[in-house]
N, C-alpha and C positions, 0 to 999 in steps of 0.2 A: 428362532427369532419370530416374535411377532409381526404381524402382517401390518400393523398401527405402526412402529417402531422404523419398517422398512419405507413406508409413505412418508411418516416423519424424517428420513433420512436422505429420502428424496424430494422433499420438497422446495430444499432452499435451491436457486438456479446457480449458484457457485458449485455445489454437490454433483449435481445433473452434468456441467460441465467437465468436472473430475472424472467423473464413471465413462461420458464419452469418450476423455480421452485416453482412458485405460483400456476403453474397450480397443482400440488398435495395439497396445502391447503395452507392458511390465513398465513401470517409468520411475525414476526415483523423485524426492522431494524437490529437490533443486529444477529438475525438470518441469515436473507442475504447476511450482511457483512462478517460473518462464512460461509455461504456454497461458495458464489461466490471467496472468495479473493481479494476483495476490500478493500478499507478505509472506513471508515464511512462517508467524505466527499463528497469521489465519488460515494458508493452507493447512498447516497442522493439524487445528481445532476442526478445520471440514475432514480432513482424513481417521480425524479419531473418531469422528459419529460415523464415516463410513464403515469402519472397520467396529467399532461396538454394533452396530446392525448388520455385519455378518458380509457386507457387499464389496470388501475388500479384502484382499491379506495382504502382510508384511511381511519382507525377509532384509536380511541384514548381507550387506556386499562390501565388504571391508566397514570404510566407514560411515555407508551410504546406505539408508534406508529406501527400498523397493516396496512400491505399490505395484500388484493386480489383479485386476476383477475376477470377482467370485462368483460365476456364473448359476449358481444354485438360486440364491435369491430373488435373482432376476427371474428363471424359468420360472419359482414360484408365484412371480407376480403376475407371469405371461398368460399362465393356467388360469390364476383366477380372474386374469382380465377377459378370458378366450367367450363367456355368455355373452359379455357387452359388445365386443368384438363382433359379435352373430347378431347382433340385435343392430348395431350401426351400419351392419353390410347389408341387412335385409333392407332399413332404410336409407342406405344409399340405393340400394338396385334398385326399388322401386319410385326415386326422383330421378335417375337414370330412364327408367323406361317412362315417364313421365314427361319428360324433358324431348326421348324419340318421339313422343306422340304431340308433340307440341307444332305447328307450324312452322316452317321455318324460314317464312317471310315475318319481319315483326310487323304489327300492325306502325302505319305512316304517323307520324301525330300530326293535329291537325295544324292548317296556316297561321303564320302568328300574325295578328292581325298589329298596322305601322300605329 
């Protein structure tokens, strides 16, 4: 799966919601639709662009369709976040050490004059 296709599948926060809540375990439809506040239709519709871009699977439990997350995708996105990732830490560290070297009395402001 495309790497376009997985951002695109991530992007809507209904989606993002889903995968969090898969990420603690295997859930079926009816459950989704109760935690997220959806309809059954639209979860639906977000489950099936989950599942076309690869971030979910399906299994069938009688007459109960089961979602859960498909960890491969995710790792993939995790790898190619990992540059930016080294890029945001190096400048967090150094507003960190910028921040130690900072005074830590703030300057007074001055009197507000009546």
């Amino acid at each position: 799966m495309s790497d376009a296709v997985l951002w695109s599948a991530l992007a809507d926060p209904h989606r993002r919601a889903i995968v969090a809540l898969l990420r603690d375990r295997p859930r079926s439809v009816g459950e989704i639709v109760e935690s997220c506040g959806l309809s059954q239709p639209s979860t639906s519709k977000h489950l099936k662009v989950l599942r076309e871009a690869g971030l979910v699977r399906v299994s069938q439990d009688a007459q109960r369709r089961v979602y859960a997350l498909d960890p491969a995708p995710i790792a993939a996105l995790d790898a190619w976040l990992e540059p930016y990732r080294r890029l945001w830490n190096r400048s967090l560290d150094a507003l960190g050490r910028r921040l130690d070297e900072a005074p830590d009395d703030p300057p007074h402001p001055p009197p507000q004059k009546d």
